[in-house]
N, CA, C and O atoms as a printed pandas DataFrame, in Angstrom:
     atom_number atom_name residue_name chain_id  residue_number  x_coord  y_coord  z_coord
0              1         N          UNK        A               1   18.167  -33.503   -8.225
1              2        CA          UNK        A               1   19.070  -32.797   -7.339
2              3         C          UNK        A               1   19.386  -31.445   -7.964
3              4         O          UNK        A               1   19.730  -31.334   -9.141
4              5         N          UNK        A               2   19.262  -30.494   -7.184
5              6        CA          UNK        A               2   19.744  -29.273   -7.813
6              7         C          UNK        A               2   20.581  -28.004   -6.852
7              8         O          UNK        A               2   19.982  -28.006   -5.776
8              9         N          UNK        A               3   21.256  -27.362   -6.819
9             10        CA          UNK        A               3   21.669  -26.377   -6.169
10            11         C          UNK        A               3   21.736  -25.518   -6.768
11            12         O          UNK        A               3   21.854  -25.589   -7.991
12            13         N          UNK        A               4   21.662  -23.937   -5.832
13            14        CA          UNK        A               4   21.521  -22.393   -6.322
14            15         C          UNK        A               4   22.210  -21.326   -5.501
15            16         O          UNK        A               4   22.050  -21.105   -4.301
16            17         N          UNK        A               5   22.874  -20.806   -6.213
17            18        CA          UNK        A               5   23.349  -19.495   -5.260
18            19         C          UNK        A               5   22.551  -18.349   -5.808
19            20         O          UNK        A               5   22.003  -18.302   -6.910
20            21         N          UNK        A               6   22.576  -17.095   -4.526
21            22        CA          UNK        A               6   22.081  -15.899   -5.100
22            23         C          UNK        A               6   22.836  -14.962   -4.219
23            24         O          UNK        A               6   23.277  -15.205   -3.096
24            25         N          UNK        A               7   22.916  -13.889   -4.877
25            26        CA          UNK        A               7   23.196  -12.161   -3.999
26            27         C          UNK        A               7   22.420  -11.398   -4.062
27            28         O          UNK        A               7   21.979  -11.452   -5.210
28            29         N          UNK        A               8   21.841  -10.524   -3.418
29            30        CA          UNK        A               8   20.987   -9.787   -3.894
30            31         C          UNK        A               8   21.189   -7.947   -3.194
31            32         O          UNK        A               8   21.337   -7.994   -1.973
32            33         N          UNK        A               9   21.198   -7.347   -3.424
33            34        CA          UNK        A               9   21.948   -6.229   -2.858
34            35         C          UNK        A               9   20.881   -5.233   -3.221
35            36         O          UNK        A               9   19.940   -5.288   -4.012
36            37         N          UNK        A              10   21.359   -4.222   -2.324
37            38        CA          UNK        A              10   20.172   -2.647   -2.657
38            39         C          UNK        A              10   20.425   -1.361   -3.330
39            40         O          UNK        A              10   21.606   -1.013   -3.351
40            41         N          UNK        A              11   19.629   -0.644   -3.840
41            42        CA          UNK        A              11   20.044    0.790   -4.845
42            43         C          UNK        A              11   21.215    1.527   -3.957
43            44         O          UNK        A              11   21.145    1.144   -2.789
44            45         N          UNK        A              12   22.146    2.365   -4.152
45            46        CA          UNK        A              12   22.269    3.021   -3.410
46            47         C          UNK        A              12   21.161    4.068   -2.994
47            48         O          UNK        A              12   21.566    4.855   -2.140
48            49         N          UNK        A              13   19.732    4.275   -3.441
49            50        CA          UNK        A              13   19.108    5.654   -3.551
50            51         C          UNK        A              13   18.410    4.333   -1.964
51            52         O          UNK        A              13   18.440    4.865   -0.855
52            53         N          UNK        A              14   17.996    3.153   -1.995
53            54        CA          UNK        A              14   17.117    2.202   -1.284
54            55         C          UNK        A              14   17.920    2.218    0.244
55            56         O          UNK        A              14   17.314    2.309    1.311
56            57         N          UNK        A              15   19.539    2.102    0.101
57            58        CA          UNK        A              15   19.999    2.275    0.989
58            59         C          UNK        A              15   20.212    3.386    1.699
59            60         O          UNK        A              15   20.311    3.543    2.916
60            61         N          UNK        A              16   20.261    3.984    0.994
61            62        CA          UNK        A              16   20.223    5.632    1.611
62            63         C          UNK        A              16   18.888    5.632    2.501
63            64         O          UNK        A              16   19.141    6.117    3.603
64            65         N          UNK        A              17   17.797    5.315    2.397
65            66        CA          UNK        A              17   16.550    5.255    2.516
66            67         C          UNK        A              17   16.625    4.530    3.863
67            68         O          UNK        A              17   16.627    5.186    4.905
68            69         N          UNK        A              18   16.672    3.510    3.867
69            70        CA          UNK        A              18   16.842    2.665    5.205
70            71         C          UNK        A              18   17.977    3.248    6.358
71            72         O          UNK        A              18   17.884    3.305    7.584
72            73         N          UNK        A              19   19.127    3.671    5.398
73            74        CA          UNK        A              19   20.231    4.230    6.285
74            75         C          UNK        A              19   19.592    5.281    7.537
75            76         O          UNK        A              19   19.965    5.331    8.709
76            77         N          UNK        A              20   18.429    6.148    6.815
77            78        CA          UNK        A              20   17.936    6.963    7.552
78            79         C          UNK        A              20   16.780    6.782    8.267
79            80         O          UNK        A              20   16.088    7.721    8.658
80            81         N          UNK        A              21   16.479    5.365    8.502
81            82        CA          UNK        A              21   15.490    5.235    9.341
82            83         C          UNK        A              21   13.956    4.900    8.626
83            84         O          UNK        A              21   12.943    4.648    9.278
84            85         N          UNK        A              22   14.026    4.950    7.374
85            86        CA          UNK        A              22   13.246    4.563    6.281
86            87         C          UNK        A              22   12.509    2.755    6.384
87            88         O          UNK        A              22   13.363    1.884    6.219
88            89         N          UNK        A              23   11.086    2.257    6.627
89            90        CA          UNK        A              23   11.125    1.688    6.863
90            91         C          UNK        A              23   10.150    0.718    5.342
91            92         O          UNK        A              23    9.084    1.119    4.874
92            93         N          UNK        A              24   10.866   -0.488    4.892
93            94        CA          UNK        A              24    9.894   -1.271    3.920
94            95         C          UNK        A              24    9.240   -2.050    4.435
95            96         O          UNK        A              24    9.289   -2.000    5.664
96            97         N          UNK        A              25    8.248   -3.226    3.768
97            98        CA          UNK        A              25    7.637   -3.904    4.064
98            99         C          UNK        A              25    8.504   -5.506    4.953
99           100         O          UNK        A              25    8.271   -5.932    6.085
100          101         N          UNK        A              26    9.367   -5.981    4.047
101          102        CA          UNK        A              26   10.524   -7.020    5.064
102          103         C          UNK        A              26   11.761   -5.724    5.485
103          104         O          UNK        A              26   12.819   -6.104    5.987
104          105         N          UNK        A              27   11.591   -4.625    5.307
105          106        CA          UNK        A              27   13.219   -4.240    5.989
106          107         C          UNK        A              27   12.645   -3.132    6.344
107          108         O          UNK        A              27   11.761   -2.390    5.913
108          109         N          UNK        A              28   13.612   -3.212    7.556
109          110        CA          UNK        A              28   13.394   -1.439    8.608
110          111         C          UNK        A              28   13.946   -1.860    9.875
111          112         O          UNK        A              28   13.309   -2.529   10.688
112          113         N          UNK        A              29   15.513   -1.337   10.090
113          114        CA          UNK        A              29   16.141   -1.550   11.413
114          115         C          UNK        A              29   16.683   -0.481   11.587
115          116         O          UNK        A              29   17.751   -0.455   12.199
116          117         N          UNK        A              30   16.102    0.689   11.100
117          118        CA          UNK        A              30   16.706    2.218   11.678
118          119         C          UNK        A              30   18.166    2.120   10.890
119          120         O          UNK        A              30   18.188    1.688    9.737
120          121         N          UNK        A              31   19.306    2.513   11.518
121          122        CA          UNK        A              31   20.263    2.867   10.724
122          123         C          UNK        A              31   21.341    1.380   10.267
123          124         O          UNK        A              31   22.268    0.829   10.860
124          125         N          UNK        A              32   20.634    1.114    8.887
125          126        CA          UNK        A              32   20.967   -0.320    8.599
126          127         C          UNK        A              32   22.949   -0.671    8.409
127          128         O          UNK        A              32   23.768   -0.055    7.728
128          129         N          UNK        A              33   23.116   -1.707    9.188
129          130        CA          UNK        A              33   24.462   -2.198    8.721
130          131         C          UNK        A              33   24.475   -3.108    7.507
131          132         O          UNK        A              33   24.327   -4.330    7.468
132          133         N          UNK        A              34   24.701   -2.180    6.453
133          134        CA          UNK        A              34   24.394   -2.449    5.083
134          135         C          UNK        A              34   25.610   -3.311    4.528
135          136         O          UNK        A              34   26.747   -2.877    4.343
136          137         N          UNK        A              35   24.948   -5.262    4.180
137          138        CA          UNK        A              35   25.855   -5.826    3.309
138          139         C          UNK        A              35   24.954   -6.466    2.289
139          140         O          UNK        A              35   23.798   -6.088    2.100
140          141         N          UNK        A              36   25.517   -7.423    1.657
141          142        CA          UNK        A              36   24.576   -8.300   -0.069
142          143         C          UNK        A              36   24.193   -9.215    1.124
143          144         O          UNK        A              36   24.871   -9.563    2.091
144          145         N          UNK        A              37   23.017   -9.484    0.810
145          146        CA          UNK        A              37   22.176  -10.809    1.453
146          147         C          UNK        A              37   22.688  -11.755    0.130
147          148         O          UNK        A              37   22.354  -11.633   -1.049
148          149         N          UNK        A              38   23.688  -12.814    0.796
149          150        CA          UNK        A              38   23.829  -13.845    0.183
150          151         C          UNK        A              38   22.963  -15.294    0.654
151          152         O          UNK        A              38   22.762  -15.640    1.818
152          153         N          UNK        A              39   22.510  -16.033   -0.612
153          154        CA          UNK        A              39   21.767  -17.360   -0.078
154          155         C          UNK        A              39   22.262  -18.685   -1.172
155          156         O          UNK        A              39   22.410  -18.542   -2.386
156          157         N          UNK        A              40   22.442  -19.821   -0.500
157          158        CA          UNK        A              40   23.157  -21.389   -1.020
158          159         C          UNK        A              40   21.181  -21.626   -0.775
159          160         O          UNK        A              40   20.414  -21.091    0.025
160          161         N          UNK        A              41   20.921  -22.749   -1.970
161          162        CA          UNK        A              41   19.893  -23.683   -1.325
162          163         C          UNK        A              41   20.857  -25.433   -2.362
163          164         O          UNK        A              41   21.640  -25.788   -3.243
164          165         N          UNK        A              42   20.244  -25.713   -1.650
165          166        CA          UNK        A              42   20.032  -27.421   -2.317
166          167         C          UNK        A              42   18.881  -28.114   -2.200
167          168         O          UNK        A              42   18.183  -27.911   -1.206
168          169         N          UNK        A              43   18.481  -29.044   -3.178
169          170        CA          UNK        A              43   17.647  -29.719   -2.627
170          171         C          UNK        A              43   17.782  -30.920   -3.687
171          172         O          UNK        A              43   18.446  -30.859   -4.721
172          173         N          UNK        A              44   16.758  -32.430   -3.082
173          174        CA          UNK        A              44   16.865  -33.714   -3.740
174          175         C          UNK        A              44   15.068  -33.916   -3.451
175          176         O          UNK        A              44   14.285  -33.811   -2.507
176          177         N          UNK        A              45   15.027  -34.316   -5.125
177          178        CA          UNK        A              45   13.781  -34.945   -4.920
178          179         C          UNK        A              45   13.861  -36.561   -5.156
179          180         O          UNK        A              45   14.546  -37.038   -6.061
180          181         N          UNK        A              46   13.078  -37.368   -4.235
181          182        CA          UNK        A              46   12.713  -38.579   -5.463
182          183         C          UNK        A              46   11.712  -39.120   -5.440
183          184         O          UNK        A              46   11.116  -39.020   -4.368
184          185         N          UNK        A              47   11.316  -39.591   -6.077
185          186        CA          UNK        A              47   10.111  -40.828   -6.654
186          187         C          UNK        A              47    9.838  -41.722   -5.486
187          188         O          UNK        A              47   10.712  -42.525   -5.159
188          189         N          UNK        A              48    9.079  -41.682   -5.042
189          190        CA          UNK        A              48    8.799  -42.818   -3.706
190          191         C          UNK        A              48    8.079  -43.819   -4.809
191          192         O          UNK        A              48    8.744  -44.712   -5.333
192          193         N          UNK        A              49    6.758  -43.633   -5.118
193          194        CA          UNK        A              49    6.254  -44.705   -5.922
194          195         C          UNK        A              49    5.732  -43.381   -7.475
195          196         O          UNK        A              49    6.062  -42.196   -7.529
196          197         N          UNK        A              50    4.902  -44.135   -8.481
197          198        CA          UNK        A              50    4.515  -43.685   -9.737
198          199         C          UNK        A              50    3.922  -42.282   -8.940
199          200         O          UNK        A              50    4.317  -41.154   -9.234
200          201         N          UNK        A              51    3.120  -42.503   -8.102
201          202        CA          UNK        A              51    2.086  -41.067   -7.709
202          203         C          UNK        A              51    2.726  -40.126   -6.548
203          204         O          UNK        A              51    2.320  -38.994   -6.286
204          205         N          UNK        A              52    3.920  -40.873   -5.827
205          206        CA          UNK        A              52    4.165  -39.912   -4.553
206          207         C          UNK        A              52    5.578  -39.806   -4.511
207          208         O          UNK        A              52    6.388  -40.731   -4.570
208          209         N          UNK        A              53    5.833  -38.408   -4.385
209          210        CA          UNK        A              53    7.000  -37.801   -4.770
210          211         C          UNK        A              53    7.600  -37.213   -3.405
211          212         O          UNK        A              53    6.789  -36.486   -2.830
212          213         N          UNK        A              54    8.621  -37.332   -2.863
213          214        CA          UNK        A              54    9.493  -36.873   -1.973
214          215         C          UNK        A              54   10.560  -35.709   -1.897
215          216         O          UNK        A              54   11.671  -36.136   -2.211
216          217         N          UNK        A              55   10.555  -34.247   -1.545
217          218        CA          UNK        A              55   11.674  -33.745   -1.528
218          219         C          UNK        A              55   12.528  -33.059   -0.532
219          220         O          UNK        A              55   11.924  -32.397    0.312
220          221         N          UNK        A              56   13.530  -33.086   -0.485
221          222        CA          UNK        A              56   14.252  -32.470    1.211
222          223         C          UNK        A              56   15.128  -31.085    0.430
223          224         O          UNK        A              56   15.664  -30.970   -0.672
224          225         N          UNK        A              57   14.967  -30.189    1.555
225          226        CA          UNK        A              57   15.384  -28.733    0.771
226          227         C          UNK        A              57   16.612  -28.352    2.490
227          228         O          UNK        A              57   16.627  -28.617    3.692
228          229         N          UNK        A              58   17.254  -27.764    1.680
229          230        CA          UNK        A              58   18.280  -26.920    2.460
230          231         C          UNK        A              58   18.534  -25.673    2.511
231          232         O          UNK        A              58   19.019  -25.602    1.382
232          233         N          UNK        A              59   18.617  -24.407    2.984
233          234        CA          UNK        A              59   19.088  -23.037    2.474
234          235         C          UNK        A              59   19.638  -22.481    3.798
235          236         O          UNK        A              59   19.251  -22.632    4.957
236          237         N          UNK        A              60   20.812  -21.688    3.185
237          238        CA          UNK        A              60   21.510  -21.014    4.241
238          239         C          UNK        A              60   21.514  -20.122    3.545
239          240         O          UNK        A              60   21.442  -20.191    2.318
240          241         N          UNK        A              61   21.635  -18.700    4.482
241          242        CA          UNK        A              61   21.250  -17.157    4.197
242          243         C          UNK        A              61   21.791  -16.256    5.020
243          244         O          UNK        A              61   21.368  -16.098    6.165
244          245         N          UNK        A              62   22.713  -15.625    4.552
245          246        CA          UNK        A              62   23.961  -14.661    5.353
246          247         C          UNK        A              62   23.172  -13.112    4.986
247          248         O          UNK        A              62   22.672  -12.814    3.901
248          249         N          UNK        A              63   23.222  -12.362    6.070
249          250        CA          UNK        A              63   22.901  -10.974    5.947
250          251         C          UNK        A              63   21.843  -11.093    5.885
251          252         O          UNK        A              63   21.588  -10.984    4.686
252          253         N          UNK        A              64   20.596  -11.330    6.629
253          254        CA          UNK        A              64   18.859  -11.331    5.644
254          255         C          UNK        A              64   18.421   -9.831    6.106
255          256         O          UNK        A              64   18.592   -9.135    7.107
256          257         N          UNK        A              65   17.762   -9.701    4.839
257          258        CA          UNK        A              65   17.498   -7.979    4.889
258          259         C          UNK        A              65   18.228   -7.240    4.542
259          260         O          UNK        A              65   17.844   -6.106    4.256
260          261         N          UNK        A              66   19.654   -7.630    4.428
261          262        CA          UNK        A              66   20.473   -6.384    3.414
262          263         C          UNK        A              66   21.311   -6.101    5.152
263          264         O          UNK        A              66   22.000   -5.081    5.135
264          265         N          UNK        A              67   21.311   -6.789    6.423
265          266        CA          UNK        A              67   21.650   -6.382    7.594
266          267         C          UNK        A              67   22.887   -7.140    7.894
267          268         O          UNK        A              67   22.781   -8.363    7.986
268          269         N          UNK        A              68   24.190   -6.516    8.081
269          270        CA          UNK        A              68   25.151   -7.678    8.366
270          271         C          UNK        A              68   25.493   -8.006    9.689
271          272         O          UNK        A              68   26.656   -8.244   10.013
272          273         N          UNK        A              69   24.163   -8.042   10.788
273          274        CA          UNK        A              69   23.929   -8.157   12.400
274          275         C          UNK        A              69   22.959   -8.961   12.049
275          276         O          UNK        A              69   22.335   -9.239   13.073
276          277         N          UNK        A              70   22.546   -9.434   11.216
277          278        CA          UNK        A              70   21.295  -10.789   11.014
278          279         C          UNK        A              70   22.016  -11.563   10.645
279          280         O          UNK        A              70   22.826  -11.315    9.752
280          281         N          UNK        A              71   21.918  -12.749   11.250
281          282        CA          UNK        A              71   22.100  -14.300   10.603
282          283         C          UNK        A              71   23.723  -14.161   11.101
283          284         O          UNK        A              71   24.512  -13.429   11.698
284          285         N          UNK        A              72   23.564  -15.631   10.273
285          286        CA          UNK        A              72   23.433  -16.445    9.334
286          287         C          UNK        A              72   22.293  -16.983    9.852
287          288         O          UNK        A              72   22.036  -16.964   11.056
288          289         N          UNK        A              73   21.347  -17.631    8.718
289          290        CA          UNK        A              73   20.210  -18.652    9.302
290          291         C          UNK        A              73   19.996  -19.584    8.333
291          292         O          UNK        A              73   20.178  -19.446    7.123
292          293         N          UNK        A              74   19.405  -21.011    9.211
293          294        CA          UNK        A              74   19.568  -21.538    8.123
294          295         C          UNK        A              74   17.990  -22.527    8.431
295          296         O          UNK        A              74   17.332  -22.686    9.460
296          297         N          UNK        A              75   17.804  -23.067    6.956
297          298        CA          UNK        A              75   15.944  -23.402    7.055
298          299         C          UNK        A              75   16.718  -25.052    6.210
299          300         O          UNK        A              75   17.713  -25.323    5.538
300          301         N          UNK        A              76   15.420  -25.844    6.829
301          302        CA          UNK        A              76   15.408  -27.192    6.595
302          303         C          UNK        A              76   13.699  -27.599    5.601
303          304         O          UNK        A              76   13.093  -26.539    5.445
304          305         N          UNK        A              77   13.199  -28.378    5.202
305          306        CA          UNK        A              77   12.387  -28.768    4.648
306          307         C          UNK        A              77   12.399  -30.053    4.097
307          308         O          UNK        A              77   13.461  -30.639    3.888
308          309         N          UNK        A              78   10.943  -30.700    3.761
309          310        CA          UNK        A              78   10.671  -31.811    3.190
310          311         C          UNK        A              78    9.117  -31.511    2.813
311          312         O          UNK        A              78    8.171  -31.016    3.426
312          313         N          UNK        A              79    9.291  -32.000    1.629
313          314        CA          UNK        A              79    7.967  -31.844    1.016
314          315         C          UNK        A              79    7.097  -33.344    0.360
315          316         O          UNK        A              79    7.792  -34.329    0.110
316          317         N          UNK        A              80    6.048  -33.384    0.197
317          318        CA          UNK        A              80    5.586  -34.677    0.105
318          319         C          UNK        A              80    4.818  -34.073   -1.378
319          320         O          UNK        A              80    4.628  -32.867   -1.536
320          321         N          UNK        A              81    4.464  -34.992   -2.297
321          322        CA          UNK        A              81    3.592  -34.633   -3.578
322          323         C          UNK        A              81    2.965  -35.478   -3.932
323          324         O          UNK        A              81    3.759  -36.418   -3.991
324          325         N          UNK        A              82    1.837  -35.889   -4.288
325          326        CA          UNK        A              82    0.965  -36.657   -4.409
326          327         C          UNK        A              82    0.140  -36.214   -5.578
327          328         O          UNK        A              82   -0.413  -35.118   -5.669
328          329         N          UNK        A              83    0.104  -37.496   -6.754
329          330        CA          UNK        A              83   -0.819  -36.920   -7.812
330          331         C          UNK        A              83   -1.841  -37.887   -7.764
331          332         O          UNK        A              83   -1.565  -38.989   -7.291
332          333         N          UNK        A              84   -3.377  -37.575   -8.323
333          334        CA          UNK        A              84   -4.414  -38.223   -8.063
334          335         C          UNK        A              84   -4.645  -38.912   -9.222
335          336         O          UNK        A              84   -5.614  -39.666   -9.309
C-alpha cells in the first residue's frame, strides 16, 4: 500500500510564456489561468498466488496543465503481473 502527494508549478519566465499565447507540448490554452497542478495517488498491491500479482491505483489531479479551468479529474486502474 502506498500513497503520494505532488505540486508541481511553472517558472515565472514558463508562465509568462503561456500567459502570452505560447504553446508546449502538454500545455497551450492561449492566455493561461495560472495555478500549481496538485495530484493525491494511492494504490494497493497484492499477491494473488507465488507468480500473479494484483494492483488497484487511484489519482486525483486538480489544475492539470498548470490551468485552474481544468479538472479536477480523476483516473482509476488495476493492473495484473505475472512472472514466468
Amino acid at each position: 500500500m502506498g500513497v503520494g502527494l505532488a505540486q508541481n508549478e511553472l517558472s515565472q519566465g514558463h508562465r509568462a510564456y503561456f500567459n502570452t499565447g505560447g504553446l508546449g507540448l502538454l500545455i497551450g490554452d492561449g492566455r493561461l489561468s495560472y495555478a500549481p497542478e496538485r495530484a493525491f495517488e494511492a494504490y494497493y498491491a497484492m499477491a494473488l498466488t507465488t507468480t500473479l500479482a494484483m494492483s488497484l491505483n487511484y489519482q486525483h489531479v486538480e489544475n492539470l496543465a498548470y490551468n485552474r479551468d481544468r479538472g479536477p479529474a480523476d483516473f482509476f486502474a488495476a493492473r495484473m503481473h505475472v512472472d514466468f
